[in-house]
N, CA and C atoms as an extended XYZ file, in Angstrom:
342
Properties=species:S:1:pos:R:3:atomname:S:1:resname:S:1:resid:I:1 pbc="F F F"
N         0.842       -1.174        0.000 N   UNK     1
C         0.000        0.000        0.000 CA  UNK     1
C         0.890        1.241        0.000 C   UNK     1
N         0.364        2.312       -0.685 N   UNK     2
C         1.095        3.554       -0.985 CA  UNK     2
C         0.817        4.417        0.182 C   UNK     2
N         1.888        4.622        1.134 N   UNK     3
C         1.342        5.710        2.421 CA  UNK     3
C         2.043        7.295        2.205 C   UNK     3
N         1.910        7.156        1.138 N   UNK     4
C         2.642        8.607        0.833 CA  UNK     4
C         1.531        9.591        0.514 C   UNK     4
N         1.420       10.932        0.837 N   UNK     5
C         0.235       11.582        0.873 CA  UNK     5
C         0.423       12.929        1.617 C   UNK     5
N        -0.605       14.153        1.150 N   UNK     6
C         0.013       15.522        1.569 CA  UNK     6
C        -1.466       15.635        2.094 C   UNK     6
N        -1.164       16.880        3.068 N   UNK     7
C        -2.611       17.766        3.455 CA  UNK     7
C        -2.359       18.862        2.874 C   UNK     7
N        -3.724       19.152        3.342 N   UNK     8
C        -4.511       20.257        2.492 CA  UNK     8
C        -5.372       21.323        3.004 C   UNK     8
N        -5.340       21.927        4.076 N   UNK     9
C        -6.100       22.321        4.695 CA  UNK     9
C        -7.232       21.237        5.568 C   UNK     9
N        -8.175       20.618        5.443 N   UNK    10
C        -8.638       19.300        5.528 CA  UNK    10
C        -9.264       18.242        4.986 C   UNK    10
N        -7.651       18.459        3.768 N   UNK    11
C        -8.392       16.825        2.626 CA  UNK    11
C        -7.189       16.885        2.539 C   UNK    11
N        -6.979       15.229        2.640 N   UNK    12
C        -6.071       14.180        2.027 CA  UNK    12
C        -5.963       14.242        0.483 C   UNK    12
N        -4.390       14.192       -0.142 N   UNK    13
C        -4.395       13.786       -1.684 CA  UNK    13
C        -3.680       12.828       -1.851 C   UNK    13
N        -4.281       11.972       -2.351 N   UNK    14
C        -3.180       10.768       -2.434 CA  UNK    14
C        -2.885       10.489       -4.064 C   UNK    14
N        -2.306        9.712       -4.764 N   UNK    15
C        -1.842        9.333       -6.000 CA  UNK    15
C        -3.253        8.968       -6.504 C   UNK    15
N        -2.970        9.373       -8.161 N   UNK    16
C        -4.318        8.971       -8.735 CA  UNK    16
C        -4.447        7.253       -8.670 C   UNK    16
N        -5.483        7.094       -8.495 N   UNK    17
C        -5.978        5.358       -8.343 CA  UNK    17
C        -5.944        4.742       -6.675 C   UNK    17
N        -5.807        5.904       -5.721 N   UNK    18
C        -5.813        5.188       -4.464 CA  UNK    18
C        -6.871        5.769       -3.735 C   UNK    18
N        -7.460        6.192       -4.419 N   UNK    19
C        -8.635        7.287       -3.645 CA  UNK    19
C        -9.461        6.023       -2.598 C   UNK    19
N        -9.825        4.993       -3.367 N   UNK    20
C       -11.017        4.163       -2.440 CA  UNK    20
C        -9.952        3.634       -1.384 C   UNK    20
N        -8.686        3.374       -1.451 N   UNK    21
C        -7.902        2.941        0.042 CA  UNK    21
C        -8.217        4.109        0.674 C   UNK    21
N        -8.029        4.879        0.563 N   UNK    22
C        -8.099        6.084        1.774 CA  UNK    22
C        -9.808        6.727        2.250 C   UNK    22
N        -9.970        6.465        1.599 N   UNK    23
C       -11.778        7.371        1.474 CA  UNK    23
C       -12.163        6.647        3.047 C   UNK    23
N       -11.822        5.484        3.847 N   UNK    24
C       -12.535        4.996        4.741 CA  UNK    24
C       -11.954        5.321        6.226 C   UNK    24
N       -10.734        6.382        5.890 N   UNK    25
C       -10.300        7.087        6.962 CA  UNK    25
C       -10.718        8.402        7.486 C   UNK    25
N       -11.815        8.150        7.040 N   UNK    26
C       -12.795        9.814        7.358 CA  UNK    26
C       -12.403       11.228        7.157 C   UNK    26
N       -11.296       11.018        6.420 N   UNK    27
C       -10.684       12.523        5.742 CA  UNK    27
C       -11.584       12.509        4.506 C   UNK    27
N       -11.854       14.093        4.326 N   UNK    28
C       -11.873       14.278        2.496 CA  UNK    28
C       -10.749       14.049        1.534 C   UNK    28
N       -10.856       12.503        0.561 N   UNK    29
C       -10.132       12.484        0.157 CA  UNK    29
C        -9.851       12.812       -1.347 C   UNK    29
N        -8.939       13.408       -2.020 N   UNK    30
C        -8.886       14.007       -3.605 CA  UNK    30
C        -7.610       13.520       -3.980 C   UNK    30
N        -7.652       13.119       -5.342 N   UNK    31
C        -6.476       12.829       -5.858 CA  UNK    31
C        -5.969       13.662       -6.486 C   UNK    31
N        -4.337       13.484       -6.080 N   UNK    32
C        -3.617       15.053       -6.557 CA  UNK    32
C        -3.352       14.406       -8.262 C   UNK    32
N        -3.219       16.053       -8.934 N   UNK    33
C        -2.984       16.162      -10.190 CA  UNK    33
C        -1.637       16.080      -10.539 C   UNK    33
N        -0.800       16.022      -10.215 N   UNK    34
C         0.982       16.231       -9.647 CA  UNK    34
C         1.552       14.955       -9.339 C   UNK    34
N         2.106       14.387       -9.732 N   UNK    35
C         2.892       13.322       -9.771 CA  UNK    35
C         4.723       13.376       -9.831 C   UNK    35
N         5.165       13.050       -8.672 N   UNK    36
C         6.839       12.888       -9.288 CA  UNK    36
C         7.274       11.129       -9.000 C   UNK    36
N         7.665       10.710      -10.515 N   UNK    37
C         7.941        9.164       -9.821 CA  UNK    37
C         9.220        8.925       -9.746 C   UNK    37
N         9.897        8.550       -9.451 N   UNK    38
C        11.518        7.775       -9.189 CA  UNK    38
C        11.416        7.198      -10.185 C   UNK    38
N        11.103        7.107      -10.591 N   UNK    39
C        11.314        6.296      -12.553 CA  UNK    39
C        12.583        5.243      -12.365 C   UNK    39
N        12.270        3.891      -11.386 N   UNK    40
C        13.584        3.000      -11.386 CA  UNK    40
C        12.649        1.513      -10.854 C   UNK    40
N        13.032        0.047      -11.105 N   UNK    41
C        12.369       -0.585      -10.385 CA  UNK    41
C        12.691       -1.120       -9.062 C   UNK    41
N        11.667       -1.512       -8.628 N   UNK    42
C        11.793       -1.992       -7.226 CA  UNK    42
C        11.481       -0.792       -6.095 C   UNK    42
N        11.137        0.240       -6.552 N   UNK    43
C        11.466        1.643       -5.308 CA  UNK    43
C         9.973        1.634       -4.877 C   UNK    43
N         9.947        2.518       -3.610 N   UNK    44
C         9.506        2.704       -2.571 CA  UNK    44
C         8.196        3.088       -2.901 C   UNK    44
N         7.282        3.139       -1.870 N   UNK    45
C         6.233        4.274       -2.536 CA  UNK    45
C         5.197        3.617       -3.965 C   UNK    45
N         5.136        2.741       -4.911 N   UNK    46
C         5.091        2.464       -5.985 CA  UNK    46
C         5.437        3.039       -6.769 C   UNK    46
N         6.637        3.891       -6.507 N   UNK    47
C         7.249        4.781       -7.518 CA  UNK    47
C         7.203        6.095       -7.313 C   UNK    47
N         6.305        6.602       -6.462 N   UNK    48
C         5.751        7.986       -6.022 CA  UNK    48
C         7.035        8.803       -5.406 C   UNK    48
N         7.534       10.093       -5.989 N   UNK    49
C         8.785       10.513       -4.658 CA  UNK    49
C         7.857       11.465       -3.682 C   UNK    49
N         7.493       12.388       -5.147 N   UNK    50
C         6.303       12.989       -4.190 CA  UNK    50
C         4.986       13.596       -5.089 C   UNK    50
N         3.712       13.859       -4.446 N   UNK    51
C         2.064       14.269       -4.739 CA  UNK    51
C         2.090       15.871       -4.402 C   UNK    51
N         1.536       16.258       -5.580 N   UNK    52
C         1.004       17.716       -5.170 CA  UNK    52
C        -0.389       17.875       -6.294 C   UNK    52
N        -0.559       18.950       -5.754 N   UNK    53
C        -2.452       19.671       -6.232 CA  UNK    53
C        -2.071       21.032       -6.730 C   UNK    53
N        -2.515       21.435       -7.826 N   UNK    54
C        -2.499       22.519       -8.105 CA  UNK    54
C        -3.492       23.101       -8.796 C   UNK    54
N        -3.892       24.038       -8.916 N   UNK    55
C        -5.257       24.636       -9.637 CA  UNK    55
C        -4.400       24.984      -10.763 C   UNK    55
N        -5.226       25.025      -11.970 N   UNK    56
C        -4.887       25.340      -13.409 CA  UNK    56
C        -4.487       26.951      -13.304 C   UNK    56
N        -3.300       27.351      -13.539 N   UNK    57
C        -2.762       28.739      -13.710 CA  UNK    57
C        -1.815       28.938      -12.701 C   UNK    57
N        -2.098       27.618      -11.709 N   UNK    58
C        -1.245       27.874      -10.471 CA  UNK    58
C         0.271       27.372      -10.819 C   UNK    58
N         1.792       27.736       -9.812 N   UNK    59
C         2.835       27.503      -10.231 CA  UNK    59
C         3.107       26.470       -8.739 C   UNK    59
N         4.415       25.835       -8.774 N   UNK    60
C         4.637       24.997       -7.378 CA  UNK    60
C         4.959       26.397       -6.707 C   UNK    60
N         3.770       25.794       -5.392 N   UNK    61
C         4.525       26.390       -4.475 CA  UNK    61
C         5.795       25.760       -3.362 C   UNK    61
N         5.804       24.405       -3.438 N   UNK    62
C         6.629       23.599       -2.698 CA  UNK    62
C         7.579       22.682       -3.905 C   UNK    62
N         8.500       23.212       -4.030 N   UNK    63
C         9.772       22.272       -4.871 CA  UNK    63
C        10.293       21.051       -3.848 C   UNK    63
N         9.703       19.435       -4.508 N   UNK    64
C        10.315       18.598       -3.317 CA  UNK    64
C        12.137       18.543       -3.189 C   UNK    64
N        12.168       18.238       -2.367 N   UNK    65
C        13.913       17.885       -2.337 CA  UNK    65
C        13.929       16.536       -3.401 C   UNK    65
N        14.964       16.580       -3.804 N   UNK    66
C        15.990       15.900       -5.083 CA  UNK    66
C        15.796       14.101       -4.430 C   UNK    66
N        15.740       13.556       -5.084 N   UNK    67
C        15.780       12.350       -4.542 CA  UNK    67
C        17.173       11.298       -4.544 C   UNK    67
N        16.726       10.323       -3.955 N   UNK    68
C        18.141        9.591       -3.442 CA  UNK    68
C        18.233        8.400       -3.855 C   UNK    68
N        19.007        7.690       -4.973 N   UNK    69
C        19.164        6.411       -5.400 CA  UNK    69
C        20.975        6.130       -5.226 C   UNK    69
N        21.192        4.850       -4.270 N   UNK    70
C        22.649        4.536       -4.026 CA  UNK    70
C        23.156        3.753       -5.556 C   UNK    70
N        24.325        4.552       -5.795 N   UNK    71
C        25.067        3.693       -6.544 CA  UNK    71
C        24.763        5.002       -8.024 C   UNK    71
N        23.814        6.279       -8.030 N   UNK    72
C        23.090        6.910       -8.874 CA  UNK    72
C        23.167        8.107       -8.327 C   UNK    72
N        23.181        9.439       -9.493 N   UNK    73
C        23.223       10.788       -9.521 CA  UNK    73
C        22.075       11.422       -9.710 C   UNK    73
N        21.422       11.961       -9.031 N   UNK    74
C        20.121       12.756       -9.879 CA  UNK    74
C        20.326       13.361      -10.508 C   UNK    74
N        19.052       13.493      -11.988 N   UNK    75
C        19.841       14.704      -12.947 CA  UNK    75
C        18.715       15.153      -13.421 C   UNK    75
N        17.295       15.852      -13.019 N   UNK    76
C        16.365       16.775      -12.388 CA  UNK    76
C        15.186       15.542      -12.969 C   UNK    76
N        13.982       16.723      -13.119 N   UNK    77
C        12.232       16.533      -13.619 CA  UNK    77
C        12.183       16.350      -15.336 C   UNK    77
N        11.713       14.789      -15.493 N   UNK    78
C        11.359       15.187      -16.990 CA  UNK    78
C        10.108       14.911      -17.952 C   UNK    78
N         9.667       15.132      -18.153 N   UNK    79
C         7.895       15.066      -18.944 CA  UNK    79
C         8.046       13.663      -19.415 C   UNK    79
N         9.115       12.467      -19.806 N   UNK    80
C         8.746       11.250      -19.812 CA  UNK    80
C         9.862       10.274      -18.910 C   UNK    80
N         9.222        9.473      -19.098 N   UNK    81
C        10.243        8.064      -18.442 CA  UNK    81
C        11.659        8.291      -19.386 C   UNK    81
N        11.543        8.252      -20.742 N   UNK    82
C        12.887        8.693      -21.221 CA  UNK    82
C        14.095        9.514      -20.686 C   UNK    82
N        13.343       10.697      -20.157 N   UNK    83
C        13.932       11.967      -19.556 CA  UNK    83
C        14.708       12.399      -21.111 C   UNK    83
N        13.510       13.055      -21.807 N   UNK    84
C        14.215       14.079      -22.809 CA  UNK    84
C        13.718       15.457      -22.713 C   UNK    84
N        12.820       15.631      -22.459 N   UNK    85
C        12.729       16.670      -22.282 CA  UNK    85
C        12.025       16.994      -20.668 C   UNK    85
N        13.025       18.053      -20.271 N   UNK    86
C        13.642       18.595      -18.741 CA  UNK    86
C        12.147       19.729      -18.595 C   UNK    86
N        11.832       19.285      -17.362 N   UNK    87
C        10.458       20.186      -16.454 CA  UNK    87
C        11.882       21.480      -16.065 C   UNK    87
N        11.465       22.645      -15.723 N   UNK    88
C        11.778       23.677      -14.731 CA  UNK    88
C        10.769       23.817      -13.954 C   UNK    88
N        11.296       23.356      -12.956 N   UNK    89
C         9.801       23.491      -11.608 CA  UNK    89
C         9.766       25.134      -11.119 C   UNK    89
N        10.973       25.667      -11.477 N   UNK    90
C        10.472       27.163      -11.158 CA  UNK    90
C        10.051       28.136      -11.784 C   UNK    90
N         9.499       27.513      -13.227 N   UNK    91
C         8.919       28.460      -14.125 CA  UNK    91
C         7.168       27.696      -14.684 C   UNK    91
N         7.126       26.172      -14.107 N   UNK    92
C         6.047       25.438      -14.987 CA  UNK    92
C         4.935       26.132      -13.967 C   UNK    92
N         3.786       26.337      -15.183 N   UNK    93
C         2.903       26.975      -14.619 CA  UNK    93
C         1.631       25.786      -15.185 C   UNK    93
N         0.649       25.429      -14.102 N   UNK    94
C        -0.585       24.541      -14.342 CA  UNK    94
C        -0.880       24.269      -15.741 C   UNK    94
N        -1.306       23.625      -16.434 N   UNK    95
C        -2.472       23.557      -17.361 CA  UNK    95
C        -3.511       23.006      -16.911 C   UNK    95
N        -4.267       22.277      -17.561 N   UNK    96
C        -6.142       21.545      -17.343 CA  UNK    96
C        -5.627       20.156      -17.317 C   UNK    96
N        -4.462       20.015      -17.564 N   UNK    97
C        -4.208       18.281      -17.728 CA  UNK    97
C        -3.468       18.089      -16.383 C   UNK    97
N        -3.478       16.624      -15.932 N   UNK    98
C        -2.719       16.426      -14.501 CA  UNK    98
C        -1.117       16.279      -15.292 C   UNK    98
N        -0.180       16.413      -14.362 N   UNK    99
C         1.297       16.438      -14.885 CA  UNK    99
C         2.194       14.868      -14.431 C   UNK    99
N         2.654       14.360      -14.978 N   UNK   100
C         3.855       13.365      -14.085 CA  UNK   100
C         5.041       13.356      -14.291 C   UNK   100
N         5.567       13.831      -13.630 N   UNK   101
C         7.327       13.787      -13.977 CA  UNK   101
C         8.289       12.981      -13.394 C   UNK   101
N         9.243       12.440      -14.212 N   UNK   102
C         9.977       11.475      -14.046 CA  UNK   102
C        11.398       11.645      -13.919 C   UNK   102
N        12.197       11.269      -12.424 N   UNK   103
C        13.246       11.451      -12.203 CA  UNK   103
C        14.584       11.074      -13.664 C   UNK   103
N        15.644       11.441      -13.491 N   UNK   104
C        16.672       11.020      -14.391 CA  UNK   104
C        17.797       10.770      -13.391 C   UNK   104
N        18.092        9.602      -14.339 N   UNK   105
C        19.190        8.715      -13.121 CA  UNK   105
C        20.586        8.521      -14.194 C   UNK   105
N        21.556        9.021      -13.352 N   UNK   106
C        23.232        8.411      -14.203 CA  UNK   106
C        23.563        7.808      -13.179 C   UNK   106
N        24.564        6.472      -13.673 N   UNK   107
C        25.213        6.070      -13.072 CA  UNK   107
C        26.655        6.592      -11.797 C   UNK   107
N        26.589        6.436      -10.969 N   UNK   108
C        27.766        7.388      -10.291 CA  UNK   108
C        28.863        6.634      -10.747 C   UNK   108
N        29.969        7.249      -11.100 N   UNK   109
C        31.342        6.487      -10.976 CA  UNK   109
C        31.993        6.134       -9.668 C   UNK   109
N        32.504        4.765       -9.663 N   UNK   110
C        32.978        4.266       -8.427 CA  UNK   110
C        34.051        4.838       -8.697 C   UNK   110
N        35.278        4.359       -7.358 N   UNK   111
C        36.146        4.719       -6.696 CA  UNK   111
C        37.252        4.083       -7.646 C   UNK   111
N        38.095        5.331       -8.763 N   UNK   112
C        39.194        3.932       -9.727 CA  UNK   112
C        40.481        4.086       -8.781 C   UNK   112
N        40.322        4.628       -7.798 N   UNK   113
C        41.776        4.801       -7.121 CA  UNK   113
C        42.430        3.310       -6.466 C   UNK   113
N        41.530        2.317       -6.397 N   UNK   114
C        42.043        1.050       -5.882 CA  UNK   114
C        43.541        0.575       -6.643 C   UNK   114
């Protein structure tokens, strides 16, 4: 189960498709339009790093922190699983469609000094 989830004044948003797990915890619950996934398998969350809500015209007001894969570099937000083309979270402003953006991962170089 996905326990990842933001407030809202007093409604719950959880990832689109989890609304009926949560609906029976007596919060108002809404599914956020905002998606960031870790784009890797096996990770946490079902992939979720982090959920946000935004009204159409609106900009982030909360930039999550960068995420953390061992052995891997983050290398920002990108409109597909590919990662070709790069989100700026400090300029994207809402549209009418929900958004999902997908981490980009390089390999870190190990240690050649052995």
């Amino acid at each position: 189960m996905i326990v990842l989830y933001i407030y809202h004044h007093i409604s719950k948003f959880v990832p689109k498709g989890y609304k009926e797990i949560y609906y029976e915890s007596g919060f108002l619950v809404n599914e956020a339009d905002i998606s960031f996934m870790n784009n890797y398998d096996n990770t946490v969350n079902g992939g979720f790093h982090w959920i946000d809500d935004l009204d159409e015209g609106e900009n982030f007001k909360t930039i999550p922190s960068n995420p953390e894969r061992e052995g891997y570099t983050f290398g920002g937000w990108y409109y597909e699983p590919e990662c070709v083309d790069q989100c700026d979270l400090t300029t994207y402003i809402k549209g009418e469609d929900d958004l999902i953006l997908y981490a980009k991962w390089t390999e870190s170089e190990g240690d050649n000094n052995l």
